[in-house]
C-alpha positions, -999 to +999 in steps of 0.1 A: -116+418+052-095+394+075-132+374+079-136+373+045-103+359+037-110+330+061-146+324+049-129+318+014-100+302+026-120+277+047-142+271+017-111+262-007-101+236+023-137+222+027-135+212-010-102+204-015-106+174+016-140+163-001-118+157-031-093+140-014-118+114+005-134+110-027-099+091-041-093+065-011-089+035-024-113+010-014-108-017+015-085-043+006-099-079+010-077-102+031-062-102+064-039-086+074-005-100+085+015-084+105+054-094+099+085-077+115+113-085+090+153-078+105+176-058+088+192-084+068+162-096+050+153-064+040+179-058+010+173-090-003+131-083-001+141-052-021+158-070-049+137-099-052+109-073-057+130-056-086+141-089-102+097-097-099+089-061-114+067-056-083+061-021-072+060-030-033+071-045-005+040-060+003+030-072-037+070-092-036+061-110+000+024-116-013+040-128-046+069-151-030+048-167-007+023-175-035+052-190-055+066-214-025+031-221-018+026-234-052+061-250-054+057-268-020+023-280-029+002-261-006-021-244-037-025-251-064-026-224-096 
């Protein structure tokens, strides 16, 4: 009985991790960047990103540094 039970159990977990592989999201294009922010920055990340409607951390920096490059004259639209 006990064998049974773990054959079926082991079956339900065999499926349920192809189904999770199956919804990773794809690889990213870009580089990655590596940046340790300090404390103080970090409130004022968070509520530029909720004044920019952007769900993340990483979407606000990737968004502000768009923005000053554009403003600076680095890229253009």
């Amino acid at each position: 009985m006990a064998a049974r039970l773990f054959r079926d159990i082991s079956k339900l977990m065999s499926k349920s991790t192809g189904d999770i592989t199956k919804r990773k999201r794809p690889p990213a294009a870009g580089t990655p960047v590596l940046v340790r922010l300090q404390p103080d920055l970090l409130g004022p990340l968070d509520k530029a990103a909720a004044e920019l409607s952007e769900a993340s951390r990483p979407e606000a920096i990737r968004r502000i540094i768009k923005d000053w490059l554009i403003g600076h004259g680095y890229l253009t639209h």
